[in-house]
Each structure stands twice: as structure tokens, then as C-alpha cells.
N, C-alpha and C positions, 0 to 999 in steps of 0.2 A: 504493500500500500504506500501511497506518496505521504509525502510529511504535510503536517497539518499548520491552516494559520487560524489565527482564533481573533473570535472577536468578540466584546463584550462589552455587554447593554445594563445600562445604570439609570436607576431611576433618583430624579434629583429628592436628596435625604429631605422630610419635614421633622417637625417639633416633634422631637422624642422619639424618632424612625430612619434606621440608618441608611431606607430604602431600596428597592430591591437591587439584584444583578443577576445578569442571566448569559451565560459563558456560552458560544457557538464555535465551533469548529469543525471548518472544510478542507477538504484534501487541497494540496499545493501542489500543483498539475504543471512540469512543463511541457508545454505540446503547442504543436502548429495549426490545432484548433482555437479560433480566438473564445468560442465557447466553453472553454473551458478554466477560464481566469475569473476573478474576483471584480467585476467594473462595479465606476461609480455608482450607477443603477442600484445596483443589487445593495449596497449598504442603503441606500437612499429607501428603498422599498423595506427591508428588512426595519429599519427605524420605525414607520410608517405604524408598519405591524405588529415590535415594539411597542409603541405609543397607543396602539387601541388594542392592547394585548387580552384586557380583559372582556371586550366582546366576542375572542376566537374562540373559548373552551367550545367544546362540541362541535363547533362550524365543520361544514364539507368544505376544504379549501383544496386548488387543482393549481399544481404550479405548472405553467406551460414554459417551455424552452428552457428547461431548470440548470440543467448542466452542472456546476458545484452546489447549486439548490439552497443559498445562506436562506432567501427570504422562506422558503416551505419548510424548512429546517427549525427556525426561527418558531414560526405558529405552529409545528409540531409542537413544542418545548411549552409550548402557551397552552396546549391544550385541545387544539384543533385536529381533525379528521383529516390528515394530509396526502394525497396523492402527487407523486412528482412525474412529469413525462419530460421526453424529450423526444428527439427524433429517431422513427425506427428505424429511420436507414444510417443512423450515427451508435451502435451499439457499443462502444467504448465511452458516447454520453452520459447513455444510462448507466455504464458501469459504475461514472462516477458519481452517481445519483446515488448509487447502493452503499458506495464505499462513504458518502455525507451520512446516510443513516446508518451506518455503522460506527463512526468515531463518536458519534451522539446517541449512542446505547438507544436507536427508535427502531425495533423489529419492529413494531405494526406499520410503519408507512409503506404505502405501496407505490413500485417503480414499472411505469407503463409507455410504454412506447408511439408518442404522437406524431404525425406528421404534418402540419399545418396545410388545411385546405382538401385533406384525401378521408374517405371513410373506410374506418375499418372495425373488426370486431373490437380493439381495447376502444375504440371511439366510443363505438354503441353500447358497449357495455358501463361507461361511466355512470354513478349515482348522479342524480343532482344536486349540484353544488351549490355553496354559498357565496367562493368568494371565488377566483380566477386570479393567479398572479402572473406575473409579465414584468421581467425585470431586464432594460433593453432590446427585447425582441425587433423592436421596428431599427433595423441596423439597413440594410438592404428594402429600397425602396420596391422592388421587384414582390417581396414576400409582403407585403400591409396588406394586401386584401385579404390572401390566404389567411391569414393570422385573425383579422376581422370574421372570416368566413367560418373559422372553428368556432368561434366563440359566439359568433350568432345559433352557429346550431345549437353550442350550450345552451342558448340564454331560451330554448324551446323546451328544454327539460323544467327548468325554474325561472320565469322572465322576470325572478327579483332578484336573479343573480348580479351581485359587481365585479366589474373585471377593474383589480388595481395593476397598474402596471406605471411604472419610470420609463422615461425617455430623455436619452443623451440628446441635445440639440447639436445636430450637427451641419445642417444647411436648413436654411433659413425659406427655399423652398419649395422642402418638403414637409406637404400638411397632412394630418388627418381628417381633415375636414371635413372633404366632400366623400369620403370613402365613408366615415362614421354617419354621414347622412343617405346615403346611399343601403347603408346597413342597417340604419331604421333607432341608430344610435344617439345618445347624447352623453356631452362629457362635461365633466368638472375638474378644474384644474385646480388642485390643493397649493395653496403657501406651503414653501418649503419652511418659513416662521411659524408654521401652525402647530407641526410638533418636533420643534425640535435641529431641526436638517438644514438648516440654513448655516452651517459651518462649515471646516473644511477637512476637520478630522470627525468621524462618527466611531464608537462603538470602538473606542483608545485604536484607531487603526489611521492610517494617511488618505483616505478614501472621504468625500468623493474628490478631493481635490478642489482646482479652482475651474470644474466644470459644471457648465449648466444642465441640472436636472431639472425634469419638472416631473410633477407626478399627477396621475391621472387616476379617475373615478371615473368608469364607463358604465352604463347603463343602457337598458332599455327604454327604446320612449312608450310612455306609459300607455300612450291614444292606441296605439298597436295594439295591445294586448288587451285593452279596454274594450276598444269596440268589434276588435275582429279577431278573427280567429287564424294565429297566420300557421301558414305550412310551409315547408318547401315542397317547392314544386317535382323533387328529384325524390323524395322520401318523407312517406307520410305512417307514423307511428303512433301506438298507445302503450300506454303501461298497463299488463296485466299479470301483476304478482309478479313483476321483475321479469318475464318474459314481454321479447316483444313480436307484435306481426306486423310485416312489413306488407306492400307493397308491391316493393320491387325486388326481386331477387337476390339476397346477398350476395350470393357467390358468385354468382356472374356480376356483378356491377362490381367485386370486388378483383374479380378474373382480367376485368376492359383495365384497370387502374385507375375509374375513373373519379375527379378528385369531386369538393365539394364547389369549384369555379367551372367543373370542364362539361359539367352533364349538360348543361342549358342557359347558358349566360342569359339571354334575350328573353326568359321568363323567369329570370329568378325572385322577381319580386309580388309575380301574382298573391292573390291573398284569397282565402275562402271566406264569406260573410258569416259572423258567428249568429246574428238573426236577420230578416228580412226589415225587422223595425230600427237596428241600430246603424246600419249607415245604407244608404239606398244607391240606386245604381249610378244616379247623376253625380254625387256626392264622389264615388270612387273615382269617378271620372275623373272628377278634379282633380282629387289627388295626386293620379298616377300622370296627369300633365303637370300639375307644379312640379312633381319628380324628375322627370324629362325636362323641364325648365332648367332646374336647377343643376343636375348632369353638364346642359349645354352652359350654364356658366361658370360654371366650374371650368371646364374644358376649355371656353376662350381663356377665361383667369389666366391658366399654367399655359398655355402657347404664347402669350405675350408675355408673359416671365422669362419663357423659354427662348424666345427670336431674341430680348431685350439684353439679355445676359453677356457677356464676352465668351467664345469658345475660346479653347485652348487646347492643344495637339492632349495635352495630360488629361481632360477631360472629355473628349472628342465622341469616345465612345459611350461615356453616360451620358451625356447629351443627346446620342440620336436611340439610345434606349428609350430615355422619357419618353421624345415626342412618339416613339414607335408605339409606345403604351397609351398616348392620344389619338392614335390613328392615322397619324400625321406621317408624310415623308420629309424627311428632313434637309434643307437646303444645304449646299455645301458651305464650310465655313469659310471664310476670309483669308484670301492665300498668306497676307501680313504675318495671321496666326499661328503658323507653323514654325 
């Protein structure tokens, strides 16, 4: 097993209380996986969780993209129901996921193998959860839907699921914005003065440094789930007694590979009416054109960000990725630039 770094969480002492301490330690990984280091994120989030320690006892919490796993680590220790994933096709991830709850004496957490955006049996078979952690995952502008697109499914098991998750600001822009509205999503962004995290050492360690984190409360919008009944349109389930009947075929829709973005983009957002009285047909209508409105401005938004920008030979190729992902062809850059 690799050597371990430790981090520890103090609660500031009161009158006649020398308050608490809560000692974490993860494996100390060198590898050419950047997933498998300690980022500012992850102290950021793990504080978070710290600081509302005493509403985790009991909680379903799912840590996605876990990799050293401080923050599911962390609400283990609190008392929570912790499941950690990471990528199936990354099985040295998980390993280190095993090897977190093993330096922290946690046999019950369970270690599951996720793939952001694809469905599979450890998918379907997840309980429904409380809380969802996400500590840096939006690194790669390529994965945010996929990463949205799991988590939506979640949020159909329990639509009072939160997904908390940190994000390192690393260009200015790349948003979540029109994707978390696209997703049927709303978000809050916490002060990092609220509990605590607005410093540059956390939990006696050098972390997160002098970079900007922000952290995030994802949600469901609540009109969704209020007035309709939503589905996906690729898979449509009930609970009965922890069995489920699907639909569509597991094994062959598991046999194609096909993900949670590839079954049907161009209907992914149909909805089924949960009665004939609570939203009527003219009413959807609207909806699903303000939706399409709002797609299309979003869209011009990021191509005039995108032409406005300076290319450069070092950036050339994430440049014509974006606009490839707006549907756009991309002009050639400025010979100067080279």
C-alpha cells in the first residue's frame, strides 16, 4: 500500500469545550493519473462536509469521480451511508478507493465502478441517495454533460437529492450554465466564508492554496417534479421491492455501449404529464420553446466568446473542439498566430 497523508479537521474550541477533531487519511499515490492526487477541491469539499457534519449520520451519500475519496471518506467518519465510484474503465481508481477505506478502519463503504454518462448494472442498482459528491470533476470541458447526465438520472430515484460538488476555476469561459439549465437544474453557489474555506491552509495541510474554488449546491428544479412526471425517454422504471422492470432490454442496451447522451439526444427532454389538470398541452408548448430559446442563446453567447478570443498554435486544438461541440466549423486562425 502507498504511504499515507493525513488531514485533520478541528472544530473551533467554545467555553469549557476543547472541540472536536477528526483525523482522515488517504493513500499518497505517485502516478500519471492526475486523478489520483489530493486537489484543492477535494479539501474544499471535504471542509464543506466537515462543517454540516452533523446532518450526515444516516445520509445515502455517492461520491462520484472519488479517486483518493478524502471528501466520502470524511462523511463516512460522520456517520453517513457512503458509497464511493469511480471509473470502470480506470480499475486501479477504484483500487485506491479500497485502499482510502482501508487506512480508515470503514469495511462497510462500498466501492463501485461508475462511468459518467453510460448505464450499467452498478448504475441501476444504486439506492437512492441523499447527497452526491463531486470534488473537481468538471476538469475536461468534453465530460460536463456526461457528468450532469448521471446525476440527473440520480436525481429520478430521489428528486430531493443535492449534488455538492467544488470547482477549480480555470477559464473563465467555461460555464455551467446553460448545460445545468438544459438539465432541468438549479444551482447555489456557497461562500467559501460560510464555513470556514476561505483560507489557504485547510485541515493543518497547504491545500487549497491561493486557488479559486467555488462550491456548488445542485438541485432539482422543483416545477419539474411538481407538476410532471418526468422520464427518460431511453428508460423508464419503478421500484418494486428493490427489483426493477424495465422497459428496455438491459442486456442488449448494455451489449450496443450505449451511454446515457448516445440513445436519443433530440428527445431527451420529452416529459410525460403526471395529470391532464396540472399542466395542459398549450402550456408544454411553451415551455419546451422557451427551452429551445434559451439553447439558441446560449449557443450564440459561447461562438462570440469563441471568434472574440485570441487563438494560439498552444491552444488551437481546444479551440476548434469547443466550437465542434456548437456545431460550428471553425475558421482558420490568423497566420500572425503561429
Amino acid at each position: 500500500m502507498a504511504g499515507a497523508q493525513r488531514f485533520r479537521f478541528r472544530e473551533e474550541p467554545g467555553p469549557g469545550t476543547a472541540g472536536a477533531v477528526l483525523e482522515v487519511r488517504v493513500p499518497q499515490v505517485l502516478h500519471a493519473e492526475y486523478g489520483m492526487y489530493v486537489w484543492p477541491c477535494a479539501v474544499v469539499l471535504a471542509q464543506y462536509l466537515w462543517f454540516h457534519r452533523r446532518s450526515l449520520p444516516g445520509k445515502a451519500v455517492l461520491e462520484i469521480g472519488a479517486g483518493v475519496s478524502l471528501p466520502g471518506i470524511l462523511a463516512a467518519k460522520c456517520g453517513a451511508e457512503v458509497i464511493l465510484s469511480d471509473s470502470s474503465e480506470l480499475p486501479h481508481c477504484l483500487d485506491i478507493c479500497w485502499q482510502s477505506c482501508q487506512l480508515n478502519d470503514l469495511s462497510q463503504v462500498q466501492v463501485v465502478g461508475l462511468t459518467w454518462g453510460h448505464i450499467t448494472k452498478d448504475l441501476l442498482s444504486l439506492p437512492p441517495q441523499d447527497i452526491i459528491l463531486a470534488s473537481d470533476v468538471f476538469f475536461e470541458p468534453e465530460d460536463f454533460e456526461s457528468i450532469l447526465a448521471t446525476v440527473y438520472f440520480l436525481m429520478q430515484r430521489n428528486p430531493k437529492v443535492q449534488f455538492w460538488s467544488t470547482y477549480q476555476v480555470r477559464s473563465a469561459d467555461w460555464s455551467l450554465e446553460g448545460l445545468l439549465f438544459k438539465w432541468d437544474m438549479k444551482c447555489v453557489h456557497v461562500p467559501l466564508e460560510s464555513f470556514d474555506a476561505d483560507k489557504e491552509d485547510i485541515a493543518e495541510s497547504t491545500l487549497p492554496g491561493r486557488h479559486t474554488v467555488e462550491m456548488l449546491v445542485v438541485s432539482a428544479k422543483n416545477s419539474l417534479f411538481e407538476k410532471r412526471k418526468v422520464q427518460l425517454t431511453f428508460y423508464h422504471y419503478k421500484d418494486l421491492g428493490g427489483l426493477l422492470e424495465r422497459d428496455l432490454d438491459l442486456d442488449s442496451l448494455l451489449d450496443t455501449g450505449g451511454g446515457l447522451l448516445d440513445l436519443d439526444r433530440d428527445r431527451d427532454r420529452e416529459r410525460d404529464l403526471e395529470t391532464d389538470d396540472d399542466l395542459d398541452l398549450d402550456l408544454r408548448a411553451d415551455l419546451d420553446l422557451e427551452v429551445e430559446r434559451e439553447r439558441d442563446r446560449v449557443r450564440e453567447r459561447d461562438l462570440e466568446r469563441l471568434y472574440r478570443e485570441p487563438v494560439s498554435y498552444t491552444h488551437l486544438d481546444v479551440y476548434k473542439r469547443r466550437l465542434a461541440a456548437l456545431g460550428v466549423t471553425p475558421p482558420p486562425p490568423p497566420r500572425d498566430k503561429y
